[in-house]
N, C-alpha and C positions, 0 to 999 in steps of 0.2 A: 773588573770593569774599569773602563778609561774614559775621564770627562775629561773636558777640557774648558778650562772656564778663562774670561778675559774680566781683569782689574784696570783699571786706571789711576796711577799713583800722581799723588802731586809733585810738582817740584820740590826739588831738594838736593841735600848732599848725603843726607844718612839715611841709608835704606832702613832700618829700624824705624825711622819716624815717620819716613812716608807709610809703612806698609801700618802701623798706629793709627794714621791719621785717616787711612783709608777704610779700617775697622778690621784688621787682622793682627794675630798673636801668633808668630810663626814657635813652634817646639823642638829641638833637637832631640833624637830620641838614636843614641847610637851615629850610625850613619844614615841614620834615615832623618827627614825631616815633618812632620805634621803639623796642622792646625789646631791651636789650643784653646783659643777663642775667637768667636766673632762678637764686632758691637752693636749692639742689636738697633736698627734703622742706619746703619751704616754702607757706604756704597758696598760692600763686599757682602753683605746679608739681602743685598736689593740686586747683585747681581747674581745671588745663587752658591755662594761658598759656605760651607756646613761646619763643624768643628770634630776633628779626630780625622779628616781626608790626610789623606798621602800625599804630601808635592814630590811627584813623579820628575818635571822638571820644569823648566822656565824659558819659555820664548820670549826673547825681547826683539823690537822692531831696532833693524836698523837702516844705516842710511845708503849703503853699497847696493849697487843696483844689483838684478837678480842675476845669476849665472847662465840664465837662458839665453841673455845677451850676447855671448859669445860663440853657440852657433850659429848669428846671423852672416858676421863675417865670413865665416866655413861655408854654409849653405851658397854664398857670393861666388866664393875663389871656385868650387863644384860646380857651380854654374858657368863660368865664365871659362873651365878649363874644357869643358863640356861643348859648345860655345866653339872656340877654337879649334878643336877636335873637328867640329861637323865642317866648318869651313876650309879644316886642312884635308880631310879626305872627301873633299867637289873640285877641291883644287886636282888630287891625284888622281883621282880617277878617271880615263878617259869617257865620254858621253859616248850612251850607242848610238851605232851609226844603222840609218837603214837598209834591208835589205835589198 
């Protein structure tokens, strides 16, 4: 089973201290990593993180906007070449003439 829980760390520079001050005890166990302890009233027991869980991995936010943004310019030029296209064959074609 796969949860996915969100912490909120304070500033700092040592992740060790933020992840303390937030009420977590991270464990190195091999290559894997778990939770050793929580502090109990602490944001990490108030958002739901238990003690012996798996940290599976770590999403952190950043600031680089998403990569969806870059089919907007593609969906443009598709458009635009599209576009062009319907205007270059009104131009070739001759219009029917009546009978």
């Amino acid at each position: 089973m796969t949860k996915t829980v969100a912490l909120q760390l304070g500033a700092g520079e040592d992740g060790r201290r933020r992840l303390s001050e937030a009420g977590l005890q991270l464990v190195p166990l091999g290559d894997k990593l778990q939770i050793g302890a929580v502090k109990f009233g602490s944001r990490a027991q108030k958002g739901g993180w238990e003690q012996g869980w798996e940290i599976a991995r770590v999403k952190v936010p950043t600031d680089r906007p998403t990569p969806h943004w870059f089919y907007l310019p593609a969906v443009a030029l598709v458009a635009l070449v599209w576009f062009t296209q319907g205007l270059r064959m009104r131009r070739v074609l001759p219009a029917p003439r009546p009978a």
